[in-house]
Structures are given as C-alpha cells and as structure tokens.
N, C-alpha and C positions, 0 to 999 in steps of 0.2 A: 647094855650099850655095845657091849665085845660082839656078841652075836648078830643083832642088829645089823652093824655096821660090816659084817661080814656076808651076813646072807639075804636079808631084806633091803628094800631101796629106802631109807631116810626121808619121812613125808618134807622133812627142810632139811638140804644139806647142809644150808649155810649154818644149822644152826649145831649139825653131828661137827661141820668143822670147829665150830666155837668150845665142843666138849675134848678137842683133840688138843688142843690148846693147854689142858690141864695135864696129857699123857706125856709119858717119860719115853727115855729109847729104850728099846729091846734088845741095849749090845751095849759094849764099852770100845766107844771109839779110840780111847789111848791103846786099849791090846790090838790093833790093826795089823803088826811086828805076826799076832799068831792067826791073824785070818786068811789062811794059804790053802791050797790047793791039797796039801800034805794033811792037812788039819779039819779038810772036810770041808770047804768052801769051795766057793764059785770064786775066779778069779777072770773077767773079761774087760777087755778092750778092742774097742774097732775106731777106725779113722775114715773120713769121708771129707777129698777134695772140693774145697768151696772155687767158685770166681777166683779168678788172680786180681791183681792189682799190680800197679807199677811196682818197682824195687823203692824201700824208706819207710817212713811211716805208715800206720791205715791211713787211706785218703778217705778224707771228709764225706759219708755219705755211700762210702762203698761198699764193698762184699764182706770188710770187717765188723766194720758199726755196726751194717743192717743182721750180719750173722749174730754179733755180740746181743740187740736188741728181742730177735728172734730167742736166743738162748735164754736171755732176763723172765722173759715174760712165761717160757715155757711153752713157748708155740709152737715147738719141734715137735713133740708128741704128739702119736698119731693117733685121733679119736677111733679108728675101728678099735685099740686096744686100750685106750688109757684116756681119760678124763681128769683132766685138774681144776677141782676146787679150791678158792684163793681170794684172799682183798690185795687186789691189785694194788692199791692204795698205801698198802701195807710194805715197809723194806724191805728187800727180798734178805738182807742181813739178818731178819729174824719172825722170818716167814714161815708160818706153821701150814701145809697143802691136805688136803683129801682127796684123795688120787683112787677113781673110779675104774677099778680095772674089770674089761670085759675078758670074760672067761667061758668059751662054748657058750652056752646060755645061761652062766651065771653073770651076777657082778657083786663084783668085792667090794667090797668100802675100807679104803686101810690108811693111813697118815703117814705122814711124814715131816719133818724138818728142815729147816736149811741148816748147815753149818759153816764150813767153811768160806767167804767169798772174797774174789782177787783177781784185780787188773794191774798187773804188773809185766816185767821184766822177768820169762826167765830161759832154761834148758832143757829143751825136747833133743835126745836122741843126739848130745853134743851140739845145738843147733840152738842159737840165740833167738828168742822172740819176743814179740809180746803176745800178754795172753790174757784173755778175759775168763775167768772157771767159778763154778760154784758146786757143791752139793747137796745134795740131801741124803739123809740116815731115816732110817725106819722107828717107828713107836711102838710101843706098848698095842696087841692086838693084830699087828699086820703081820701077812701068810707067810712072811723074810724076814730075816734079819742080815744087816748089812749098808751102804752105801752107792750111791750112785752120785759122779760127778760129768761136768759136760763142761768143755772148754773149748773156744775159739782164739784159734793160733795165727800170728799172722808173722812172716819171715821176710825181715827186711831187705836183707841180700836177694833173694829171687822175686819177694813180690809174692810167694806163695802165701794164703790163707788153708788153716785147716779145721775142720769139727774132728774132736774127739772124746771120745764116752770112755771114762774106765769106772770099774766097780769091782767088788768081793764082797760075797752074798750068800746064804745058806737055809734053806726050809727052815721056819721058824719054831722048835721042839712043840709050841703049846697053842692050843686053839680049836676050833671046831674039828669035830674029827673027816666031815665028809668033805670039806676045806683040804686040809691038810695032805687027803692021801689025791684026791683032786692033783692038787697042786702038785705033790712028789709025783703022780703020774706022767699029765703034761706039763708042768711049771716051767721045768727047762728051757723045753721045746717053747715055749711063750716068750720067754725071755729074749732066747734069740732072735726071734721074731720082731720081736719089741726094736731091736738095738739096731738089725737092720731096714726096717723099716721107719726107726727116727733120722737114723742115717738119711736117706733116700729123700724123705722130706724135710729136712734140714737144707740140702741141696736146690730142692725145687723150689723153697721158699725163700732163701735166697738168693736164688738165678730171676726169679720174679718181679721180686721187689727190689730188686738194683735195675731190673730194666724196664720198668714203668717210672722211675724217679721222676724223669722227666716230666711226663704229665701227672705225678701224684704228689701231692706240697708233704704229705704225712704217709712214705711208701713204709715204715715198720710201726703202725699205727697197733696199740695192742686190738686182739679180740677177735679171734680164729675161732673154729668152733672145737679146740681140743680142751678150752680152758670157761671156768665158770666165772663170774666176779660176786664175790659177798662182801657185807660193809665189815668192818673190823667187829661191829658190836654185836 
C-alpha cells in the first residue's frame, strides 16, 4: 500500500482514502515544545490580506464567512500542486484527506488528518479577534512529518480580515528511497511554493466570491477543482 500510494496513481482513490483511515500519525503531536528550527524542523508562517469589512463583527456573507468557507472545505489549494481527496459529507472534526501532491512529473499519494478545529475568540500579535483555524498532521507513509494549519482572522476594531498558514515540518526518516532524496532535493523549494501560491489564491477566491454575491444565491458553494468528493464508505 506504502508504495503504491506513493509512486503509482491508485485505480480508486476513494478507495486508498478509505485504507488511510486505518493509518496512524508519523509524529507525536504533544512533543511540538521540540519541533524547532534548532531540532531540525521546518518552522513557517505566511499571512495574506483578505477584503476588509466594516469595524465589529464578520458581516453576514462577507470576506469572513466566504474566507472561513473557502478554508472548511480546502478550496485554497492550488491544483497545479496539491489535490485533496475527501467526503465532503464527512466533519471536517474528524476528517481523514488524501492529498495528491504534484511533484515535477511525479505524484505522491500521502494522507493526512484533521486535528485541531476552532472558531473562537482570540490573540494574534496582542490584537484581539475572532478566528476560524484548523489543522492537519501527517500519517503513517507520507514524504513529512509534521503539521499544517490555516486560519481566518477577522479584527473588530479596524475591520481587517486575514488568511494565515503556520506549520513545522521535517523529511519524513523512512519511505521510498527515490521519494525521499526527490524530496530532500526539491521539497523545500515546493513547499514554499505551495504556501505562496495558497496565499494568492486564497485571495482571489475571496475577492470573487464576495463580489458576485449579488447575482449568486450560493457564492462559497463547495467544489473547485483542487478537491475530490468520495462517499464516507
């Protein structure tokens, strides 16, 4: 299956998703305190200005909800690099993905998890907001180990909204080996690529879909073409 899903394309992915299902993570998320920069990890964060909105709450339908919606569903990612398999149907509280990463002319097949999710109250940077975040952790098999989350911030005092990605993440010791040195080659470099170019289209999706509202009853309708849907079974 390890290999498979690493170097060949899955004749059904809905169904390598359904075996991912059984896989564990590839890291302990309680040691996070030693996943540092000092320790051999990747430590990044980038931020990308959405729409404003008046000062107060998110307004009904605006640049928050429609970014929060975008974020849910995983619409931000950009298909030239990454592909998410998924039952849309499924909570994203306990949402297991197959995330099809293109790589030169390879593609990967590797998993992931949700863990964390929360729309709350809180502080960025001394700056009170609310914020809608979730992540995902890596499984058993995939070319990383590590986390990625993605949050939409919205600051009542100015009215600003903002998209933010943070993650710490490190080559994954065990796996394919032409994978592997692949990946320590360019992985990097993909990475950051990845981060700003979700950025970018994070952005453009929605600056989009807040300004067709008007003529469209369902403007964060899921089903983009970065994302697949499989049934839960």
């Amino acid at each position: 299956m390890l290999d498979r899903l690493l170097l060949g394309q899955p004749r059904n992915p809905c169904r390598a998703l359904a075996e991912l299902r059984d896989r564990a993570l590839n890291f302990d998320p309680s040691r996070r305190a030693e996943y540092t920069p000092q320790n051999g990890w990747h430590a990044d964060e980038r931020r990308q200005a959405l729409p404003p909105e008046p000062p107060g709450a998110p307004t009904p339908g605006g640049s928050w909800e429609t970014a929060r919606a975008i974020a849910r569903n995983y619409d931000f990612a950009d298909p030239s690099i990454v592909h998410g398999v998924f039952d849309r149907e499924e909570p994203l509280e306990r949402r297991t993905m197959l995330l099809i990463l293109q790589f030169h002319r390879l593609r990967i097949y590797v998993g992931v998890r949700v863990g964390d999710v929360y729309d709350e109250e809180r502080t960025l940077d001394g700056r009170r907001g609310r914020v809608f975040g979730w992540n995902y952790r890596t499984l058993e098999g995939h070319v990383e180990q590590g986390e990625m989350k993605w949050e939409v911030w919205k600051f009542p005092e100015t009215g600003e909204v903002l998209f933010r990605m943070a993650s710490f993440s490190r080559a994954a010791p065990r796996g394919n080996l032409l994978v592997r040195i692949g990946f320590r080659l360019f992985g990097r470099r993909e990475q950051l690529r990845f981060l700003a170019l979700t950025a970018d289209r994070m952005a453009r999706l929605t600056q989009e879909r807040v300004a067709r509202r008007g003529t469209n009853p369902d403007p964060v309708a899921p089903g983009t073409d970065s994302t697949r849907r499989c049934p839960a079974g």
